[in-house]
C-alpha positions as CSV (number, residue, x, y, z in Angstrom):
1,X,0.0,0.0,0.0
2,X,1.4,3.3,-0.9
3,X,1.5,6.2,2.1
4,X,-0.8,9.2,1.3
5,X,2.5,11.6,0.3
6,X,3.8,8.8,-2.3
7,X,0.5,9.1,-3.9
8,X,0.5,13.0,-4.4
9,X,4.1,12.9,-4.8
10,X,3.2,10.8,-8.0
11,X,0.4,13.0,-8.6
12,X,2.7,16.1,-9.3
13,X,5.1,14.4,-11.2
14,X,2.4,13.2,-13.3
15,X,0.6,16.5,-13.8
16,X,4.0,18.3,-14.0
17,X,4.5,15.3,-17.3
18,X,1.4,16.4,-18.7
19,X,2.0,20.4,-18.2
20,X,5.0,19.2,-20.0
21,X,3.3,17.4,-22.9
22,X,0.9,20.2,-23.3
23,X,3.7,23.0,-23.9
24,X,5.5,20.6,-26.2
25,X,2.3,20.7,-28.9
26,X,1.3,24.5,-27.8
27,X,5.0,25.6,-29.0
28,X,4.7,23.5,-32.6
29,X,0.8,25.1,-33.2
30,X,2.2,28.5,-32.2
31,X,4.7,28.2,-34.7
32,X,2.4,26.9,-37.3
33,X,-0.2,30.0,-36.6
34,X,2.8,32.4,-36.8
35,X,3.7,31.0,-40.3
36,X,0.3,30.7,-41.6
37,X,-0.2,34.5,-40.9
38,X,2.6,35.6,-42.5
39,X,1.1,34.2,-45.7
């Protein structure tokens, strides 16, 4: 059984993965957008 701080220390990392995952494909579309209005 895990203890209640492994658990939300898992939490974080996992949020702090996905926060992570989310700026990786924000920064690509941003880039994208930029190029398309330069058009």
């Amino acid at each position: 059984m895990c203890t209640q701080a492994e658990v939300r220390a898992s939490f974080l990392a996992l949020e702090k993965a996905i926060a992570g995952l989310e700026n990786d494909v924000k920064g690509p579309a941003a880039d994208v957008k930029a190029m398309r209005s330069d058009e």
